[in-house]
N, C-alpha and C positions, 0 to 999 in steps of 0.2 A: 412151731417150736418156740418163737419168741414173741412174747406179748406186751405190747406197749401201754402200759398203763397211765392214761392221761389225767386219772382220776385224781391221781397225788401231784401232778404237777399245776392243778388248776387251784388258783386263789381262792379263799373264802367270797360267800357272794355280797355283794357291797364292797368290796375290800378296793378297789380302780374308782370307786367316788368319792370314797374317802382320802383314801391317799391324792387323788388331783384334787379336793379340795385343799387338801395339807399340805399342796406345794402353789398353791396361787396367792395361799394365805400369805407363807412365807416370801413368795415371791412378794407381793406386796408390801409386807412390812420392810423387805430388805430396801422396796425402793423408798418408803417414806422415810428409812433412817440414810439412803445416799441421799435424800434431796434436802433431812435438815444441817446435812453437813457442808455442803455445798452451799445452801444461802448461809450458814453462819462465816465460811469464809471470806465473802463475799462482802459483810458488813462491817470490816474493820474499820472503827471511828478511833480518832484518836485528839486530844483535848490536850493543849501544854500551852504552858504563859507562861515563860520565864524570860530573864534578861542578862546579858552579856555571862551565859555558862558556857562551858566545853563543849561538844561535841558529844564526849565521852558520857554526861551530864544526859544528853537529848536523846542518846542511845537507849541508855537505860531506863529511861523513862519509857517510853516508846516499847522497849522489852516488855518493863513490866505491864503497859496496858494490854498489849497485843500479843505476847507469848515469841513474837518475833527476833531470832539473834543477829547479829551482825554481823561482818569478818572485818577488821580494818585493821591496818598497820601502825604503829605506835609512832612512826616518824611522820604519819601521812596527818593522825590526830594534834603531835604537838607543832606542828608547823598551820595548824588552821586559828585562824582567829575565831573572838570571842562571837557569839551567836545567839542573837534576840528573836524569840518565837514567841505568837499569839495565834494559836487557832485554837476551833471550837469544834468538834464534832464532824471534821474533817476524815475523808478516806486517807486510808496509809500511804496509796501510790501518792494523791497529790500532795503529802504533807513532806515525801522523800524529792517529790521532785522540787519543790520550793526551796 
């Protein structure tokens, strides 16, 4: 009385090598665009020479090279004294720890 027809439920023939090649591909390139984002942020340099400016001055600086914001408090910035900085192509962490 009931006939299972497997004919229609079976893939075109090739259809399983291409498609896993169409997901190793993908999988691949997803991983070479996770790894160039990962080294890019990885490579923050940052370059400033200036002498006796604000804070507020080194922030932005800093912003603009790196993309990076800040959070600070305006009582915390006008109670810090003036700030002479030279580096060269220094990483972000050691330029904030300095």
């Amino acid at each position: 009385m009931y006939k299972i027809y497997s004919e229609h439920f079976v893939l075109p023939p090739g259809f399983a090598k291409k498609f896993l090649l169409f997901m190793k591909l993908t999988a691949m390139l997803l991983f070479l665009a996770f790894m160039q984002v990962s080294a890019r942020s990885l490579a923050q340099t940052v370059t400033l020479s200036e002498r006796n400016v604000t804070l507020t001055t080194i922030f932005e600086q800093i912003r603009n090279q790196t993309g990076y914001d800040f959070a600070y408090t305006t009582a915390t910035i006008q109670s810090a004294k003036s700030v002479t900085i030279d580096v060269k192509n220094m990483e972000l962490s050691e330029v904030l720890q300095n």
